[in-house]
N, C-alpha and C positions, 0 to 999 in steps of 0.2 A: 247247118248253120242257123237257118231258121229255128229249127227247136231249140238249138242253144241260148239265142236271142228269147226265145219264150219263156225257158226257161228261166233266164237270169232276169225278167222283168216281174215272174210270178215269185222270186228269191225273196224279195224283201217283204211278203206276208208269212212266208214260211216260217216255223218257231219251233227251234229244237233243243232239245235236252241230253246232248251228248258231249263227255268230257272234253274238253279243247285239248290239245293237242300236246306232249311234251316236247318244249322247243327251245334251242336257245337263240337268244338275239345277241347281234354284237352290235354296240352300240357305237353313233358317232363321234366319242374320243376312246373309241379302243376297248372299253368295258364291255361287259357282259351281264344280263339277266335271263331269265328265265320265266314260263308258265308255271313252274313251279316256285320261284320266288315271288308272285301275282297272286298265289292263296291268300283265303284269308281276306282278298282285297275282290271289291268292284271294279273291273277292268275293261278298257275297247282296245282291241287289235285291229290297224286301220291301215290296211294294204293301198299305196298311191304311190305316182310319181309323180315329178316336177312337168313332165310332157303330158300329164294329163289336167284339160282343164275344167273337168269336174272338180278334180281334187283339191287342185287349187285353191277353186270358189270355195269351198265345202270347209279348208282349213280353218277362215274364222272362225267358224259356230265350232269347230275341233277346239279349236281353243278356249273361244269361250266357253262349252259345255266341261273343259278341265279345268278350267277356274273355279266354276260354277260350283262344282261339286270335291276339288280335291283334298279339302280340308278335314270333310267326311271320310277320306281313305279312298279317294277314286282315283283310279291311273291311266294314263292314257299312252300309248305306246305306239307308234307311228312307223311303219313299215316302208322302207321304199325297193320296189323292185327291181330286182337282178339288172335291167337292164335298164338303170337310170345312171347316168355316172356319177358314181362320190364326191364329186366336185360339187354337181351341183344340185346333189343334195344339202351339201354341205351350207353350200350359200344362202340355198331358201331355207333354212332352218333358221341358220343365223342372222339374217338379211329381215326375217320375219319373228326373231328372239320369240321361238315358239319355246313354251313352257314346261312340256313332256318328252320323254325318251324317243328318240330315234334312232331307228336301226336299219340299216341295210342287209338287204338279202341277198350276198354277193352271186352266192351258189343254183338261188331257185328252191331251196330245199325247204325253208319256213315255207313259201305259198305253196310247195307242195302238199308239206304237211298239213296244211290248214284245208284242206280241201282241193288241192290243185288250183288255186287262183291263179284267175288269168286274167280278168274282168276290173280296175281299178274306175272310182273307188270299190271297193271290198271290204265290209268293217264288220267285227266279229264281238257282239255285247257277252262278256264274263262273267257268271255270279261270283261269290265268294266260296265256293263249293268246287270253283274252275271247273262248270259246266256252262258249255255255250246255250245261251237265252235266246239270241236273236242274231241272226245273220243279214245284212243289208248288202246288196249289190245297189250300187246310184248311191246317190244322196241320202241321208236318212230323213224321216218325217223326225225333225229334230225337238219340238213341243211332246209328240209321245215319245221321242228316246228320253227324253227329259225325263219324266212321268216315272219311265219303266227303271231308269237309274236311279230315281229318289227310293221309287221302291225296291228295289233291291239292295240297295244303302240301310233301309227301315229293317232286313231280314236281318237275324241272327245267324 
């Protein structure tokens, strides 16, 4: 337990360069997108629940960081897990007229794929290449996510 606590604290310097993961979301009014419809596009995949209250907190700057930059082609995609109930996901979304996609992960099978997440928040930075840049377990230093999203906006 200890090393996995170690571990998920030494996560958010870590910076990797491996394709994100082929996955579909279902979103909450029934739709669907995909990692493969996020090419092309600067993207956060952002693993949270409503009983977590990191995530919570962390949702305004979520928000604002998608306002900030969505005009540019940035997406934000808001994950909540397996064992949050769809009610009230449902609620904080709406309750908080949050601006980006949310999906629930009924099955477990998105955080699987994503690494096996278990740890919320969880938030996984996209290029436009759909290669993951940065992976954040906590909170992110949101001034350098900022930074790290203009420039990656700035890439071809």
């Amino acid at each position: 337990m200890l090393t996995a606590l170690a571990l998920a604290a030494l996560a958010p310097a870590c910076s990797t360069k491996q394709a994100a993961p082929d996955t579909r979301f279902v979103l909450l009014d029934g739709s669907q997108t995909s990692t493969q419809a996020l090419r092309g596009k600067v993207f956060l995949i952002n693993f949270w629940a409503t009983s977590c209250i990191s995530c919570v907190a962390e949702m305004p700057k979520l928000v604002q960081t998608h306002q900030q930059f969505q005009a540019r082609g940035y997406e934000t995609l808001a994950v909540a897990m397996s064992y949050d109930p769809p009610a009230y996901v449902v609620n904080f979304s709406q309750s908080r007229q949050l601006p980006f996609k949310v999906a629930i992960d009924n099955t477990g099978a998105v955080a699987k794929a994503w690494g096996d997440v278990k740890i919320t928040p969880t938030t996984f930075l996209v290029n436009k290449r759909g290669e993951i840049v940065k992976q954040y377990v906590g909170e992110p230093d949101f001034v350098a996510m900022h930074q790290l999203i203009d420039k990656l906006l700035s890439e071809s």
